[in-house]
LOSEKOL-642568 format. One record per residue: x negated, y, z of N, C-alpha, C, CB in turn; residue in one letter. Coordinates in steps of 0.001 Angstrom, whole numbers. Atoms other than C-alpha are relative to their C-alpha. Glycine has a CB too. Example, Ala and Ser with C-alpha at 12.3 -4.5 7.8 and 13.67 -1.06 7.14 Angstrom:
REM residues 2
R      n_xx      n_yy      n_zz     ca_xx     ca_yy     ca_zz      c_xx      c_yy      c_zz     cb_xx     cb_yy     cb_zz   aa
R      -890     -1190         0    -12300     -4500      7800      -900      1200         0       992        27      1246    A
R       820     -1190       -60    -13670     -1060      7140       770      1090       730      -414       462     -1415    S
END
This chain:
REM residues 261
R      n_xx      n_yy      n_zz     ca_xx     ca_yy     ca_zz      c_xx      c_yy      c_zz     cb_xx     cb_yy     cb_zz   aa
R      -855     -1190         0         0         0         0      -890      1238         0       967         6      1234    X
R       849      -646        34     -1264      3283     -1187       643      1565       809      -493       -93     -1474    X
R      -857      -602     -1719      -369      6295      1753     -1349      1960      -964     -1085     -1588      2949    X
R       551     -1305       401     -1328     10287       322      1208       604       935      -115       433     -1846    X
R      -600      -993     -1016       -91     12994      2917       187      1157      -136      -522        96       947    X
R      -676     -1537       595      1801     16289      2458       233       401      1102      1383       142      -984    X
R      -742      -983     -1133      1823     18987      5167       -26      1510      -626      -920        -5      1650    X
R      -598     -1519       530      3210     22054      4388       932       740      1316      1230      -284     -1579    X
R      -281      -636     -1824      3330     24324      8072         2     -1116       460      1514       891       603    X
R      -340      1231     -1013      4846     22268     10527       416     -1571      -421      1198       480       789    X
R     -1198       782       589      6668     20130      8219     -1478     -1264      -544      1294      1127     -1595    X
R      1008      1271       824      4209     16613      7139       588     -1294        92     -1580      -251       678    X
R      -973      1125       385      5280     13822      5618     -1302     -1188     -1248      1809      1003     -1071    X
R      1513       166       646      3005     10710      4367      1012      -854     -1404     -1592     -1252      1243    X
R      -173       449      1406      3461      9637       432        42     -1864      -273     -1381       746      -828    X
R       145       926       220      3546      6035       282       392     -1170     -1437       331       -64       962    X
R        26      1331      1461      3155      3267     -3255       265     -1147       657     -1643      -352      -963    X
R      -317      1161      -260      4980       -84     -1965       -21      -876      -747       829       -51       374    X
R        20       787      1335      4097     -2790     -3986       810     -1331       380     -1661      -353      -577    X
R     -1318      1229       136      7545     -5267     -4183      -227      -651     -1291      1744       664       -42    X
R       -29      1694       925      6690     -8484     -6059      -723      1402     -1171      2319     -1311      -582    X
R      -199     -1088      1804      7237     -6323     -9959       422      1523       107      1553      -663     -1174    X
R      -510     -1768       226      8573     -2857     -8440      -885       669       870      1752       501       511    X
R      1066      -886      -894      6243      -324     -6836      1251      1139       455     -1639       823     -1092    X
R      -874      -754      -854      8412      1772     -4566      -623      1489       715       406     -1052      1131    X
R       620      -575      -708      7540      5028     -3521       559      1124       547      -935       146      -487    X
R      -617      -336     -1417      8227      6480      -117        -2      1759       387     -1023      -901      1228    X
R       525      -956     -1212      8158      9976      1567       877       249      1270      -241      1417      -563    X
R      -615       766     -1656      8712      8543      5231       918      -700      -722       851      1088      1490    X
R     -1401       672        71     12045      6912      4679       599       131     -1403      1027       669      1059    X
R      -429      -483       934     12940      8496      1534      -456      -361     -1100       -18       994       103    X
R       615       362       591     12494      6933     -1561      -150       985     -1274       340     -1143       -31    X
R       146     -1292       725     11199      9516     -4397       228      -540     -1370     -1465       815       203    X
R         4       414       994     10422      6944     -7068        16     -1165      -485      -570       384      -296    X
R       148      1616       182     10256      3394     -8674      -551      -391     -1178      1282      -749        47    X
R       940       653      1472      8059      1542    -11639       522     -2047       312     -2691       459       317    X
R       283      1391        25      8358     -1936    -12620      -947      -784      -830      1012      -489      -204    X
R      1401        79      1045      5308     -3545    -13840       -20     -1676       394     -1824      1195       561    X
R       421      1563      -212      4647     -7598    -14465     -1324      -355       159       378      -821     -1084    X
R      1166       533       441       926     -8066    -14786      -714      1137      1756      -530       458     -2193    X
R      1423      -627      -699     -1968     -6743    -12123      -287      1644        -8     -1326      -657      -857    X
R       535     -1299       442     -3180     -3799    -13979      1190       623      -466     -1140       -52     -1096    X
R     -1140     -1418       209       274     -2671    -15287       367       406      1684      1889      -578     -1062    X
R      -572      -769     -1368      1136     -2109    -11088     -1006       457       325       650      -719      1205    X
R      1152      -845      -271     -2343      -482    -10682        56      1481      -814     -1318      -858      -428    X
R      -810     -1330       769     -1492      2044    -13495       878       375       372       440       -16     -1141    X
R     -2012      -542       -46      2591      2445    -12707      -493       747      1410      1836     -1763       295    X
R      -478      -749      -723      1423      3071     -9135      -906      1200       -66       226      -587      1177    X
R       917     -1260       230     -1166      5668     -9804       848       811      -777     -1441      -251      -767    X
R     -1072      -709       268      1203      7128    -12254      1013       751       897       547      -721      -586    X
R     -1052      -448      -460      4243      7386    -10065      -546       652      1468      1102     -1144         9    X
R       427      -685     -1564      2275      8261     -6711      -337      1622      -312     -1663      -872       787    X
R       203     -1180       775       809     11294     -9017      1021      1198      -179      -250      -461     -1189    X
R     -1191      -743      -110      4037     12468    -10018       796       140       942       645      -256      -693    X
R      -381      -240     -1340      5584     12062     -6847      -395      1119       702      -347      -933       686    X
R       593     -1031      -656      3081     14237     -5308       375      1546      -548     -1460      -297       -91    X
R      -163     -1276       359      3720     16738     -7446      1448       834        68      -467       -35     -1238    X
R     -1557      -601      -601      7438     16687     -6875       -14       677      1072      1030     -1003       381    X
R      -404      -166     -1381      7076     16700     -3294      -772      1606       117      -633     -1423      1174    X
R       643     -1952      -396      4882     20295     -3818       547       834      -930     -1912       436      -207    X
R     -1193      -775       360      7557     21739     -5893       761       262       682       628      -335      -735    X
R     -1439       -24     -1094     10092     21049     -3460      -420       638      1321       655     -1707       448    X
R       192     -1100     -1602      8275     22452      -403      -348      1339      -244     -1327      -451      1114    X
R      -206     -1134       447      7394     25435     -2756      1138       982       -25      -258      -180      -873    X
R     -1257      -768       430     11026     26752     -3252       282       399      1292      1240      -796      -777    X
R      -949     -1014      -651     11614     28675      -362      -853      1138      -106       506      -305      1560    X
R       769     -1500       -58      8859     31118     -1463      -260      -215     -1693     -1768       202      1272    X
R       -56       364      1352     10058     30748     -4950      -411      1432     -1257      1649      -617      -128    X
R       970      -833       577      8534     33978     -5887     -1224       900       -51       390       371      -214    X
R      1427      -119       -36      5268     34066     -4993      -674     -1074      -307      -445       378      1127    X
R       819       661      -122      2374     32500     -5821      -524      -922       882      -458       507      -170    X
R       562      1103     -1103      1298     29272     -3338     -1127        73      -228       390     -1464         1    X
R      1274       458        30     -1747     28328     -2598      -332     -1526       481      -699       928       767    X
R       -11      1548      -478     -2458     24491     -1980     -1198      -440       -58       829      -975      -781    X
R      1819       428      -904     -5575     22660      -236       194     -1247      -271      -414       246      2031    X
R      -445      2226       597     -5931     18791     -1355     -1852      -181      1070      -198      -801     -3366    X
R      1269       838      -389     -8684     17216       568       629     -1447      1046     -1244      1222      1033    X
R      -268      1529      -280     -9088     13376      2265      -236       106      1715     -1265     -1231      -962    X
R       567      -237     -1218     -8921     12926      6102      -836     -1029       151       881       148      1065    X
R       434      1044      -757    -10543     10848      8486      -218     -1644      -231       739       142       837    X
R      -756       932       -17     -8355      8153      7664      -360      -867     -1611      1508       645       302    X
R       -90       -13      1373     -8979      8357      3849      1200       281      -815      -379     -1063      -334    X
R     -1380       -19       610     -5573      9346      3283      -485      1671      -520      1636      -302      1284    X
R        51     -1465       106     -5045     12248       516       533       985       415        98       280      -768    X
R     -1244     -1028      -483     -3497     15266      1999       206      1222      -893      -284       627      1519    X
R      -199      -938       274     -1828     18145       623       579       687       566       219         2      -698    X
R      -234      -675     -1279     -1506     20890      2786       -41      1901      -563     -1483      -598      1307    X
R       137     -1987        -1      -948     25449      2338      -541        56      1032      1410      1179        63    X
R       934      -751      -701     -2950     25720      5361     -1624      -506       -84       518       -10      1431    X
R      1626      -235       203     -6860     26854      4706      -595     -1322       816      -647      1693       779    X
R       716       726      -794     -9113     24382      5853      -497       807      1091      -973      -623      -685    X
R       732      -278     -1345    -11177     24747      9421     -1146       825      -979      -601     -1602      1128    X
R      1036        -6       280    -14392     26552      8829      -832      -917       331      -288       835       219    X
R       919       952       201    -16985     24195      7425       463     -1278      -485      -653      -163      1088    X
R     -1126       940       652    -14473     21699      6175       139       179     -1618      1519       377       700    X
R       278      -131      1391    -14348     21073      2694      1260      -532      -976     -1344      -817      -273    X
R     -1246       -70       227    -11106     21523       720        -3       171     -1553       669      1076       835    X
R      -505       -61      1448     -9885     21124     -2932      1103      1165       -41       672     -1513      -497    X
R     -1091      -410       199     -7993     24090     -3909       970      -463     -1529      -323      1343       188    X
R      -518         3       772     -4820     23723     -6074       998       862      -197       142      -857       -69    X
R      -434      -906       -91     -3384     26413     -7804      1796      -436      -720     -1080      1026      -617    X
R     -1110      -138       210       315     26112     -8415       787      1326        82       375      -788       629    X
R      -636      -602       390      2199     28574    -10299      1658      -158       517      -390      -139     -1142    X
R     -1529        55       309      6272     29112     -9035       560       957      -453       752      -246       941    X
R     -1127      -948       850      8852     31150    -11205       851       539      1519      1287     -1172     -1420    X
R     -1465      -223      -726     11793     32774     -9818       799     -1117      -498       808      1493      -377    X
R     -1040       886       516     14984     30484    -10380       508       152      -860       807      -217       525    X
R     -1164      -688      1256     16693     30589    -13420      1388       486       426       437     -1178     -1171    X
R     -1555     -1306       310     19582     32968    -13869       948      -233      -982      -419      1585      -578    X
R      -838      -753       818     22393     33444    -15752      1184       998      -334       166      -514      -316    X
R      -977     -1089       299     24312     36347    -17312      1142      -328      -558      -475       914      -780    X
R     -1421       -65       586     27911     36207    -17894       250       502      -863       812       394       540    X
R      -168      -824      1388     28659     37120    -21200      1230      1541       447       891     -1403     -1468    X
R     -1020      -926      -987     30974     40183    -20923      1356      -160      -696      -439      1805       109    X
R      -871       621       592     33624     38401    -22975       429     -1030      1441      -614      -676     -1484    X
R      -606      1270     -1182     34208     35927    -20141      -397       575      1429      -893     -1811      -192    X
R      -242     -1176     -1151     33793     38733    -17054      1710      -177       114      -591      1895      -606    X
R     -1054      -328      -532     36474     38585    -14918        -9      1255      1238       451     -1254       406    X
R        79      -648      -649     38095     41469    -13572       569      -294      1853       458       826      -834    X
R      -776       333     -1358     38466     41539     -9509      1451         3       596      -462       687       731    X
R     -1739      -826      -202     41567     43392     -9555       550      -375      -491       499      1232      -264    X
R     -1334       343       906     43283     41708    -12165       950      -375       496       -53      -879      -885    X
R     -1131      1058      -905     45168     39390    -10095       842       680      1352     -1004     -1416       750    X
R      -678      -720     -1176     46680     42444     -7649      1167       807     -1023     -1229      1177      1050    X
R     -1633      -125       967     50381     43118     -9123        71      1398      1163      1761     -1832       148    X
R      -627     -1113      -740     51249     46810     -8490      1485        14       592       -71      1049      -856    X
R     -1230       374      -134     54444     46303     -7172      1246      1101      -556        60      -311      1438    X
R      -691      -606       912     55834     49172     -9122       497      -427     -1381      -590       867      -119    X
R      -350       427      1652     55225     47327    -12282       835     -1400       296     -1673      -350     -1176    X
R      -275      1288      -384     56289     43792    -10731      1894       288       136     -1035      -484      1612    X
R     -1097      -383       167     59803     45838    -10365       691       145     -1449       -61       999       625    X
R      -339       -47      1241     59373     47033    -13772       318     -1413      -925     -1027       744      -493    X
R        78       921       853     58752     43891    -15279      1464      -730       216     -1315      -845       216    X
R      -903       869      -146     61638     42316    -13570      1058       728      -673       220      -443      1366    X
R     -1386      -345       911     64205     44632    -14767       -67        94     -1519       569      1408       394    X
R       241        89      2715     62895     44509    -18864       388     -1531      -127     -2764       144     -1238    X
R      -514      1347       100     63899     40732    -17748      1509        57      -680        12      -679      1513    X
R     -1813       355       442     67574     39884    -19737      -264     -1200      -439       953       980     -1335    X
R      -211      1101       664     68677     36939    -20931       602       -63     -1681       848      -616       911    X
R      -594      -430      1503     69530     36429    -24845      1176      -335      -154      -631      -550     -1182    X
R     -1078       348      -210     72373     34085    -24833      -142     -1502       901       691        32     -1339    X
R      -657      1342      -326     74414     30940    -23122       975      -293      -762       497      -129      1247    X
R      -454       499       967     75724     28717    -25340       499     -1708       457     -1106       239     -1103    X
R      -253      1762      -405     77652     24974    -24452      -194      -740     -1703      2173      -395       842    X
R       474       150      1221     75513     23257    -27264      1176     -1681       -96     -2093       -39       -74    X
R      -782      1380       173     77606     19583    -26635      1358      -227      1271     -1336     -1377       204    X
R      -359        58      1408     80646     18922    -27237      -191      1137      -584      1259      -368      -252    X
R       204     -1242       563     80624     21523    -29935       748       506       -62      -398       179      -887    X
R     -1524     -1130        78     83079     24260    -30615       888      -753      -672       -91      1607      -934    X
R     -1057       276       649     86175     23202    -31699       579     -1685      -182      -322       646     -1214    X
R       184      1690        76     85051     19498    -30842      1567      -631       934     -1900      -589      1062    X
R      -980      1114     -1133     87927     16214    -29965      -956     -1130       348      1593      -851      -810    X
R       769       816     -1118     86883     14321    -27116       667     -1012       318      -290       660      1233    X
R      -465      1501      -371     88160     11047    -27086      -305      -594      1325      -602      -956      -934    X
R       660       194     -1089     88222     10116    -23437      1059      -490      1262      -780      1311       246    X
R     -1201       -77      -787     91247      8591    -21663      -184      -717      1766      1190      -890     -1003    X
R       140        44     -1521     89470      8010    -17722       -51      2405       139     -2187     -1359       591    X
R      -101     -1326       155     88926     12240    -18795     -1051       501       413       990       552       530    X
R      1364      -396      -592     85415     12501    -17944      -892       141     -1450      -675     -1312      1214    X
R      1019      -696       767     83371     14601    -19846     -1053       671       426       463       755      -637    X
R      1606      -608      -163     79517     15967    -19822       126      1384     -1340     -1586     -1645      -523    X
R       109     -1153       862     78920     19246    -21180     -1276       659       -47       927       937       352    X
R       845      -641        25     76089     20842    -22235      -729      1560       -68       -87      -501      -473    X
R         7     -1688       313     74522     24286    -22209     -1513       415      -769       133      1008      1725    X
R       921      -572       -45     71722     26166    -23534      -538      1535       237      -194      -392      -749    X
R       275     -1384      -214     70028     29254    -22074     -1478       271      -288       376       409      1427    X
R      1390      -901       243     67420     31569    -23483       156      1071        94      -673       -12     -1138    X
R      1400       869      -393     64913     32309    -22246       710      -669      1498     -1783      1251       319    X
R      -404      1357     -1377     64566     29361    -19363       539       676       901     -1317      -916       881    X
R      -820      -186     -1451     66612     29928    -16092     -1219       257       962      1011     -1524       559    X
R      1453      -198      -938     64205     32244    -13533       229      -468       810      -601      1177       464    X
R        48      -128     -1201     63984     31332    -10264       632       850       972      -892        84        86    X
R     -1113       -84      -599     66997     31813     -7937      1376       669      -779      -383       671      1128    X
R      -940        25       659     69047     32282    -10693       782     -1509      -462      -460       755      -938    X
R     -1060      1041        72     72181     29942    -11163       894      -184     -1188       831       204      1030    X
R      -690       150      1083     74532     28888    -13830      1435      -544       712      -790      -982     -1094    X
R     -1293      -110      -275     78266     29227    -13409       533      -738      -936       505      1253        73    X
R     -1003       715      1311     80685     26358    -15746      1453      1223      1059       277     -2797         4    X
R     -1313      -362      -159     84210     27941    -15956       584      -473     -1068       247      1333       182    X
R      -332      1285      1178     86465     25950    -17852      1359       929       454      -249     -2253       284    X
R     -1303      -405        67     90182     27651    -18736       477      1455      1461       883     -1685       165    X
R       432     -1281      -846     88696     31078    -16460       364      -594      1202       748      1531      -292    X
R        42       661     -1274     88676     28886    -13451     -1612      -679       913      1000     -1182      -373    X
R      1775       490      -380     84914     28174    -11721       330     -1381       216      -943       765      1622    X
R      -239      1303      -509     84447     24646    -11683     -1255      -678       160       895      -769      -844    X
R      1252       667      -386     80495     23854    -10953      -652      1464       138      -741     -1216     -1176    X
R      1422      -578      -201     77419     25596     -9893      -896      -416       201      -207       614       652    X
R      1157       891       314     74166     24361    -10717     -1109       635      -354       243      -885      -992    X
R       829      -150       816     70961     24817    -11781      -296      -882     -1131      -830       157       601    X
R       526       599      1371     70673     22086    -14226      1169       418     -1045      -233     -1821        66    X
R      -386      -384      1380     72340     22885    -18083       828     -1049      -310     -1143       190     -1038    X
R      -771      1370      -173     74268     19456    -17256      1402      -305       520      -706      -706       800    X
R      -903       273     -1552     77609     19055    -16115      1069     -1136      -993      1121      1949       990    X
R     -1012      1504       522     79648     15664    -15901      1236       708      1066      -813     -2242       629    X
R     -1489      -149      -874     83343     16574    -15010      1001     -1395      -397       981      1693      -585    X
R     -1116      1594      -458     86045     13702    -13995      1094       639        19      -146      -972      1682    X
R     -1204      -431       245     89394     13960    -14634       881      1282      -676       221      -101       905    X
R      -111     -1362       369     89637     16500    -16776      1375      -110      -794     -1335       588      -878    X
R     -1207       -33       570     93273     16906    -17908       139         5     -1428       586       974       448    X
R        92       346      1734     94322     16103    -21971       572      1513        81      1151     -1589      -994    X
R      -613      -762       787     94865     18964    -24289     -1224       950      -168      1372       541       527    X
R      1339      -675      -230     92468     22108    -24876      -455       733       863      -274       599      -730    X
R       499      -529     -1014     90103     23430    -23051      -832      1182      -219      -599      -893       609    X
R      1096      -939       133     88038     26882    -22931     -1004        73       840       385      1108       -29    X
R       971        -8     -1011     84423     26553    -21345      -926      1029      -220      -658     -1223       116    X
R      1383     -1188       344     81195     29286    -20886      -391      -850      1088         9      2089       172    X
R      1122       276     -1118     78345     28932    -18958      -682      1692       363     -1429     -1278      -776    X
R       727      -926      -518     77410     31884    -16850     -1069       327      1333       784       591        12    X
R      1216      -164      -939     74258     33217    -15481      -283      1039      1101     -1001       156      -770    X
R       237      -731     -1616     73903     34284    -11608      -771       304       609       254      -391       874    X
R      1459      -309      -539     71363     36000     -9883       978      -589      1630      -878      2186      -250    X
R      -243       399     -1092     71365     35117     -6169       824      1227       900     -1299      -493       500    X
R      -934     -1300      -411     73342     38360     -5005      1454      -381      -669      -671      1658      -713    X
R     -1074       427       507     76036     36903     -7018       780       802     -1153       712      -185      1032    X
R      -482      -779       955     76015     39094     -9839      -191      -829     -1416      -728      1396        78    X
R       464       370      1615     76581     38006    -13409      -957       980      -678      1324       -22     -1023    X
R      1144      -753       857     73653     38825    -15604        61       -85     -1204     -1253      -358       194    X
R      -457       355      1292     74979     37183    -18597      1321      -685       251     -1023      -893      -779    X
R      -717       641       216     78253     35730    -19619        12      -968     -1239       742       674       148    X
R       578      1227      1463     78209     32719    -21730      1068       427     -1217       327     -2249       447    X
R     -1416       114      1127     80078     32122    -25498       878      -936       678      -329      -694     -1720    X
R     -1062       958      -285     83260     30776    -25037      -456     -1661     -1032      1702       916      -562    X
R       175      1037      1002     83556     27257    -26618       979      -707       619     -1417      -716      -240    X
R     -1157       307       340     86477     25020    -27361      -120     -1352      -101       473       649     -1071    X
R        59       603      -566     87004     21804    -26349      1662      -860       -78      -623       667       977    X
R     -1527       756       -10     90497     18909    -27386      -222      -950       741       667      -577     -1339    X
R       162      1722      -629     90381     15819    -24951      1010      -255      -402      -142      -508      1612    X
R      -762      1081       274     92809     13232    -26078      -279     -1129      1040      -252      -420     -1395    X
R       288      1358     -1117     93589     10655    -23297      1657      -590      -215      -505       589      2160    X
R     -1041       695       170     95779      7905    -23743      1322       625      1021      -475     -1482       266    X
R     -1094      -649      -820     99512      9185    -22665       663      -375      1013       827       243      -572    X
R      -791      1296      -566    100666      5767    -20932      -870       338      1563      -372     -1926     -1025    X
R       888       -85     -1355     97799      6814    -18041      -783     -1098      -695       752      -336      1752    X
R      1883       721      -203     94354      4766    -17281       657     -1552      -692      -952      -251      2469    X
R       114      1171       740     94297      1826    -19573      -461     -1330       414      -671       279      -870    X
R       521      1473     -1007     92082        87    -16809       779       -35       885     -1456       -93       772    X
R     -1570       706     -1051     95071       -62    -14198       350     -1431      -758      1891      1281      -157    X
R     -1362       967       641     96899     -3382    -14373      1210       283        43       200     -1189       519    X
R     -1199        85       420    100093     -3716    -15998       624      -487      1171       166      -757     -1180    X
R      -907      1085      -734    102602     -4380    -13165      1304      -442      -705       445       554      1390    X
R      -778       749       342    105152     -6813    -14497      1400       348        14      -251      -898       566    X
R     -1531      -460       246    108654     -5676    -15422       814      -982       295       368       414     -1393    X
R      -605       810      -672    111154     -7430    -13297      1259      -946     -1080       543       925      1228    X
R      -991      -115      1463    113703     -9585    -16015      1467       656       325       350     -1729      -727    X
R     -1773      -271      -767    117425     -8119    -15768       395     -1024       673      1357       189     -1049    X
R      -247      1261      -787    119497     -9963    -13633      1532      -320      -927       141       293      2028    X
R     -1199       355      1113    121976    -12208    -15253      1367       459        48       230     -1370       -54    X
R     -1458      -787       414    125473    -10752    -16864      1037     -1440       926       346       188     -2434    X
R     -1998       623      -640    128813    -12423    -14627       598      -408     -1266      1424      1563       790    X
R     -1196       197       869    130804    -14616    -16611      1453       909      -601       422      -921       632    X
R     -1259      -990       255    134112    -12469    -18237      1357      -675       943       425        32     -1934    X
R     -1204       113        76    136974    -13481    -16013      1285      -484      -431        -4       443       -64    X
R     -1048       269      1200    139945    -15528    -17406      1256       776       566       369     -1796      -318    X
R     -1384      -654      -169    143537    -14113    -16998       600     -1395       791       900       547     -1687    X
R     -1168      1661      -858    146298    -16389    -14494       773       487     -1497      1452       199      2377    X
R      -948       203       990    148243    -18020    -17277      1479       495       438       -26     -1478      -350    X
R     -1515      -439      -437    152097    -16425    -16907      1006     -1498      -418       591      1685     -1105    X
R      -440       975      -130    154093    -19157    -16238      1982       444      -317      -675      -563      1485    X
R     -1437      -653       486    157989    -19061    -17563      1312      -665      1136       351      -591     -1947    X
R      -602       684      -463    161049    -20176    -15307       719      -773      -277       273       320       429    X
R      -506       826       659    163766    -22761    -15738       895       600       132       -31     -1176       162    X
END
């Protein structure tokens, strides 16, 4: 195992090349930085000299960046031990030190084009205009798109679905009023309405639109509407059974008049 040492101030940490079977592993303390896999002798003598190399040089990039715009200065020499160290503090006097000069940048930057600048303020609604805007709000029309005008509705339980359309979409706490023969008969927000028992003959429907104060804001088109329902009543009832007459009394004969002697 090959062991190179990085202190930088207080902070030291030792480099270690683990040689696993075919993978060379390499360490700083606990942390693994890098990995090679080599089959032969001399390819894991190369891979780990390679990767211990580059390692090192990671690990003095990375302790560089908090003085990412100045110049470092870096000291390489071998201790005691034979381990290499790399270290920013000067050797002792009389000690004998490799300097290495490493260049760091500032961080890269980038400028926001001024096409894609967003403004801060955009997103603060004057509430003068937020008034304005609401009242330039109208609706265009309401319209009952199914059945259609003038449509027969074959339907003898008398349940019919009616449809509406409003433009533009239905805002928020606004409602839709059915009135069928100027009588209210739903309130809803959906454009949907299934009515039951709806009496035969014709019918006049709108759909009108309610703000939550309960003011109409629009009144719908009228539209026109024949149900036909069988006349006899509900077809699914059973037939109850018609009792037979009860039988006609014989006619009576006359007393024969009898003559004297």
């Amino acid at each position: 195992m090959r062991t190179s040492t990085v202190v930088m101030g207080k902070v030291k940490g030792k480099v270690k090349v683990r040689d696993k079977g075919n993978n060379l592993v390499v360490c700083l303390g606990e942390n693994v930085l890098a990995s090679a896999t080599a089959t032969s002798a001399a390819a894991r003598s190369a891979a780990a000299t390679f990767v211990a190399a580059v390692s090192a040089t990671l690990i003095i990039a990375a302790l560089l960046l908090p003085s990412a715009a100045t110049a470092a200065q870096i000291y390489k020499h071998t201790d005691e031990n034979g381990n290499v160290v790399f270290t920013d503090v000067p050797p002792r006097q009389g000690a004998s030190a490799e300097t290495v000069e490493v260049q760091v940048t500032a961080p890269n930057s980038f400028e926001t084009p001024e096409a894609l600048r967003v403004d801060p303020n955009a997103w603060i609604v004057d509430p003068a205009d937020a008034e304005a805007e609401i009242a330039a709000f109208s609706y265009q029309y309401s319209r009952i798109t199914s059945p259609a005008d003038d449509a027969s509705v074959r339907e003898n339980a008398g349940n019919v679905t009616l449809t509406a359309e409003i433009v533009p979409s239905l805002r928020t706490g606004d409602q839709l009023h059915l009135v069928i023969d100027s009588t209210l008969q739903q309130v809803t927000r959906s454009p949907h309405f299934n009515l039951t028992n709806v009496d035969r003959g014709t019918h006049v429907a709108r759909v009108d639109v309610v703000d939550a104060a309960g003011k109409v804001l629009l009144s719908g088109q009228p539209s026109t509407f024949h149900l036909q329902r069988f006349a006899g009543g509900d077809p699914r009832r059973p037939v109850q059974p018609i009792a037979p007459p009860a039988p006609t009394p014989p006619p009576s004969r006359p007393n024969p008049v009898r003559s004297g002697n």
